[in-house]
C-alpha positions as a printed Julia matrix, in Angstrom:
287×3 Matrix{Float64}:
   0.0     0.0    0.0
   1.29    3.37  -1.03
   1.6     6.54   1.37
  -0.92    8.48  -0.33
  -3.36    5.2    0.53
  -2.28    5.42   3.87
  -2.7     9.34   4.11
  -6.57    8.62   2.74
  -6.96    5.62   5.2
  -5.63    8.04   8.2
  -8.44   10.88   7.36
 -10.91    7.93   7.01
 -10.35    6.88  10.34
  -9.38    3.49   9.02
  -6.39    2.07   9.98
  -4.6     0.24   7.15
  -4.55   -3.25   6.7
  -1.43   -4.62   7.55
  -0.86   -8.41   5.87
   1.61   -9.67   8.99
  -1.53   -9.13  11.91
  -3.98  -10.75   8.54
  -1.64  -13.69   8.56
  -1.06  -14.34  12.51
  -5.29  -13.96  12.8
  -5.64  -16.63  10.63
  -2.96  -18.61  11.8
  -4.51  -18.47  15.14
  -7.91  -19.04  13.68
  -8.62  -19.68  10.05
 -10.94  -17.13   9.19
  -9.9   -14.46  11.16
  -7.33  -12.78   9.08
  -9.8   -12.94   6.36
 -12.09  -10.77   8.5
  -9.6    -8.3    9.74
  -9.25   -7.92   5.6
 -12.81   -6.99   5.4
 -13.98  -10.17   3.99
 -17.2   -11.25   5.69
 -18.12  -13.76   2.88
 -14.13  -15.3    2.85
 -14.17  -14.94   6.37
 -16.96  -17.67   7.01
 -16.31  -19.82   4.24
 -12.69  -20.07   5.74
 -13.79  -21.09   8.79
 -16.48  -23.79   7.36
 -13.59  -25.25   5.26
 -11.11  -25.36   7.85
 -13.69  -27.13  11.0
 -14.09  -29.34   7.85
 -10.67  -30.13   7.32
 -10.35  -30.43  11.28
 -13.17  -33.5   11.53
 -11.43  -35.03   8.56
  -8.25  -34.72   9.89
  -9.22  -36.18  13.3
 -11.12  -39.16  11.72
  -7.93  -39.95   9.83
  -5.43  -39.3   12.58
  -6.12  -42.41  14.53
  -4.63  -44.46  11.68
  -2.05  -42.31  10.8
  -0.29  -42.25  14.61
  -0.28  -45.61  14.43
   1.83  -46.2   11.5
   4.4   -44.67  13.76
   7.15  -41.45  13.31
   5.95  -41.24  10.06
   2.24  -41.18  10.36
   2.87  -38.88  13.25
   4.74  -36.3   11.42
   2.2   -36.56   8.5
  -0.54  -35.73  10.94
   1.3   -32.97  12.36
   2.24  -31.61   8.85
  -1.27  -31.55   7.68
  -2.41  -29.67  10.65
   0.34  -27.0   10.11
   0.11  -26.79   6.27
  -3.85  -26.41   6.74
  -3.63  -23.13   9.01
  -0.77  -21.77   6.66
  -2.62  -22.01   3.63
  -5.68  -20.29   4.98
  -2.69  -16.97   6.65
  -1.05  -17.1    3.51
  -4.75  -16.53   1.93
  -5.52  -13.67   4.57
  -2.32  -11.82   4.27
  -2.87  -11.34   0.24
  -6.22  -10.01   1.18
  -5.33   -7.3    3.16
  -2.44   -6.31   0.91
  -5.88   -6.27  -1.84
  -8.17   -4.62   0.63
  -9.81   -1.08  -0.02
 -11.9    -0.56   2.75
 -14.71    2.42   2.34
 -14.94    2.61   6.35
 -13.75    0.69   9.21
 -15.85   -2.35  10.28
 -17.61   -2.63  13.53
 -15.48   -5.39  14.86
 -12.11   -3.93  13.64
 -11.23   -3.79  17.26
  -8.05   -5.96  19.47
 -11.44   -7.27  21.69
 -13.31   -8.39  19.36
 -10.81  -10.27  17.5
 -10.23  -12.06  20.93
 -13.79  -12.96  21.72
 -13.83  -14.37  18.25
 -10.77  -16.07  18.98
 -12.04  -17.58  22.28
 -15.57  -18.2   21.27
 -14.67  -20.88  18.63
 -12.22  -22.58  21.01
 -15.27  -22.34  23.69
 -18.06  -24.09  20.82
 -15.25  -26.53  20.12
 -14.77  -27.79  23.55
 -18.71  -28.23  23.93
 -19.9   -30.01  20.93
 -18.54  -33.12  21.76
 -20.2   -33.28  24.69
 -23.44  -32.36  23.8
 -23.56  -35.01  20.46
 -25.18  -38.01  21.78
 -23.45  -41.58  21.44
 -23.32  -42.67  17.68
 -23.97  -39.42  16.29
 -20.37  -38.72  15.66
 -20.15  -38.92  19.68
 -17.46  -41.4   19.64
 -14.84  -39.59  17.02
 -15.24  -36.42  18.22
 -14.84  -36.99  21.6
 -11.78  -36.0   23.38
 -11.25  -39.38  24.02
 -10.52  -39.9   20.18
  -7.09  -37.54  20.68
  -4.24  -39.42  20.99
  -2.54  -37.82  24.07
   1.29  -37.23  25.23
   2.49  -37.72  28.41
   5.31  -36.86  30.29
   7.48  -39.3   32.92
   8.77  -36.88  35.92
   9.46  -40.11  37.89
  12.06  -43.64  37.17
   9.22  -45.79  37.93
   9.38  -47.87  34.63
  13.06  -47.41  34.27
  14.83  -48.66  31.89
  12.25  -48.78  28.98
  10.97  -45.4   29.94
  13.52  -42.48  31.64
  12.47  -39.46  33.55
  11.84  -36.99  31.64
  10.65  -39.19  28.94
   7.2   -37.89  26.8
   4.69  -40.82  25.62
   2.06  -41.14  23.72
  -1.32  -42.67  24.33
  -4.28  -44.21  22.44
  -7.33  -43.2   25.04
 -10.08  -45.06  23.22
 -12.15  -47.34  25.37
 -10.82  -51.01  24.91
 -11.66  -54.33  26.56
  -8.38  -56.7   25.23
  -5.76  -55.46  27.58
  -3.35  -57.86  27.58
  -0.16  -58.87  29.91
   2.92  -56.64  29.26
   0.5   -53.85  28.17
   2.17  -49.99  29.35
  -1.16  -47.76  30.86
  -1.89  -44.73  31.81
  -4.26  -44.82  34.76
  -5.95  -43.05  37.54
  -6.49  -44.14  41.06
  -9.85  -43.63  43.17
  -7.89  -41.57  45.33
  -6.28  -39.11  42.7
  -7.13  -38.39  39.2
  -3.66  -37.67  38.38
  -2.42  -40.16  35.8
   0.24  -42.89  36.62
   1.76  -45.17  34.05
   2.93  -48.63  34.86
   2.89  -51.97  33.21
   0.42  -54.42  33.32
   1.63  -57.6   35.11
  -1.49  -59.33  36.3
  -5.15  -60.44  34.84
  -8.51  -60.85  36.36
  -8.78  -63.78  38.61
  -5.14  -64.76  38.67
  -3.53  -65.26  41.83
  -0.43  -63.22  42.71
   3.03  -63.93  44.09
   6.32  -61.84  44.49
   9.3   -64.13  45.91
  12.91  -65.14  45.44
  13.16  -62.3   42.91
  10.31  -62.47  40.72
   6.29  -62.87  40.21
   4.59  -65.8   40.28
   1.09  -65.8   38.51
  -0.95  -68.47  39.75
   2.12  -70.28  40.05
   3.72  -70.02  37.04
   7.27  -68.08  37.87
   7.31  -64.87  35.34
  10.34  -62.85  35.23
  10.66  -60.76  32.35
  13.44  -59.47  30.71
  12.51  -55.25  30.77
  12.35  -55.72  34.74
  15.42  -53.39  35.72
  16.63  -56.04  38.65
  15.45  -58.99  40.39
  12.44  -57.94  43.7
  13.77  -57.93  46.85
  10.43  -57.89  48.83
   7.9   -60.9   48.89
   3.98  -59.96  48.08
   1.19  -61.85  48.56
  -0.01  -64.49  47.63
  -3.11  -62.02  46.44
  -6.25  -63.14  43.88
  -6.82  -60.53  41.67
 -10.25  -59.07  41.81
 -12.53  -59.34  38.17
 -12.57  -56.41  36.49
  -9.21  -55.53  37.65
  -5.27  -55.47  36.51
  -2.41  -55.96  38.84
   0.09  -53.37  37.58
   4.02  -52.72  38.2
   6.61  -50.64  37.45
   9.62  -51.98  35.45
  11.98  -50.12  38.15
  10.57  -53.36  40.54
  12.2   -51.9   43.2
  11.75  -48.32  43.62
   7.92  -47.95  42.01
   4.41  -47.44  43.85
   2.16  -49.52  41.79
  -0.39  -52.25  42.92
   1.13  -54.0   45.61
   1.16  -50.76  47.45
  -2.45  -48.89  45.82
  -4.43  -52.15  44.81
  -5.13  -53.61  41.68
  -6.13  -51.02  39.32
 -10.12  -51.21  38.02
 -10.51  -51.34  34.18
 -12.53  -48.35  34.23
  -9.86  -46.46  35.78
  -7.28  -47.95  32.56
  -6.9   -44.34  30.44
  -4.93  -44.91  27.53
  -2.69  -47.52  26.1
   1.05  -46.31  25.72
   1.95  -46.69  21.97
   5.27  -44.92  21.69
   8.18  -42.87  23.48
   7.99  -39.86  20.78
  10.84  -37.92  22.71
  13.96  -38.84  25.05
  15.49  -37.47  28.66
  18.5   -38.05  26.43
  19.29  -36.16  23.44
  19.13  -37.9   20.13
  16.51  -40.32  21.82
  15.04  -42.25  19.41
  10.81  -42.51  18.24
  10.3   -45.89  19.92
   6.66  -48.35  19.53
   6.64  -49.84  23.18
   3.09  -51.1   21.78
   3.84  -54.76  20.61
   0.51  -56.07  19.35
């Protein structure tokens, strides 16, 4: 835009439109920059196209973060590349725009409310669709979710300072040697240990490992050898006897209980990012 433009827009009362705020808008919300550029019309259709995009994007993600790094990054990339199309989009209609007189909304405020509105309608849909009616998939329990190890609980297969992901869908087949992310009935902060026992086994710890219902089991990603005795303890139904692979220095069931399946979160799929640097994408998911 040339001075004189900007000279006409200052006796106006209209403050040019600058491409760089037109761009960050709609990189913060699709749509938005196209508004700021005084495109009402754009503006909406943006946003339709874009919440489309989103659903289709969360439909397919479930089957792309489970072809591993790869279908992780392509998720990612498709996420990012949708937002920049729709700045890049915004910012060349401002640096078009010839506004008559400033709009209404053109105001920091409004932009915000915008802004926060959308992420306020986006957080209650899914919980107002009923079951079937897109209920599942949109859910937040369809989002694959990261988490992060402060502790060495599960030492060595998973550090402090370790970030996982986890598939949250509701599933019935967990199996022995299963990683979980789980609350207790006394916190809702998440744990994650290892699933060691089944329903309606009966469960030992002696001479330096587990016996299930008398069957010695002493696997391999246990850091060291137990040096306490448990039990012997029947595992409730419904619930899973969990441990941490640090065997020795980890608060799992033989201290809180056997864990109720309805309190099982998530399935750990991967470590997507080290303690160490130059940690590698690893599937701890072996199904």
């Amino acid at each position: 835009m040339s001075t004189s433009e900007d000279s006409v827009y200052t006796e106006r009362g209209i403050p040019p439109r600058k491409w760089g705020v037109a761009f960050v808008l709609s990189c913060l919300l699709p749509g938005l920059g196209q508004l700021y550029a005084g495109s009402f019309s754009r503006a909406w259709k943006a946003l339709l196209l874009f919440f489309g995009l989103g659903i289709a994007l969360i439909l397919g993600s479930g089957s792309l973060v489970r072809m591993g790094v790869e279908g992780l990054f392509t998720a990612v990339s498709l996420g990012v590349m949708s937002r920049l199309i729709f700045a890049f989009d915004a910012a060349q209609q401002a640096r078009k725009a010839h506004l008559t007189e400033r709009p209404v909304y053109d105001r920091w405020w409004a932009y915000l409310s915008i802004l926060l509105g959308f992420q306020l309608v986006t957080r209650v849909i899914p919980v107002l669709l009923p079951p079937g009616f897109l209920g599942e998939w949109l859910s937040p329990q369809m989002t694959y979710r990261p988490y992060y190890l402060p502790s060495e609980s599960m030492a060595p297969t998973l550090e402090p300072g370790d970030y996982v992901i986890s598939d949250p869908r509701p599933r019935t087949d967990w199996k022995r040697g299963d990683i979980v992310v789980f609350k207790t009935d006394s916190s809702d902060q998440p744990l994650i240990k290892r699933i060691v026992g089944l329903p309606g086994e009966t469960i030992e710890y002696r001479d330096g490992a587990a016996y299930l219902n008398g069957e010695r089991f002493r696997p391999d990603y246990w850091k060291e050898n137990v040096q306490e005795n448990f039990g012997p303890e029947q595992i409730p139904s419904g619930h899973y006897f969990v441990l941490g692979d640090n065997v020795n220095n980890s608060r799992d069931s033989r201290y809180i209980g056997s864990i109720s399946e309805k309190n099982l979160i998530g399935l750990v799929l991967y470590r997507c990012w080290g303690s160490e640097v130059g940690t590698e994408f690893v599937d701890l998911d072996k199904r």
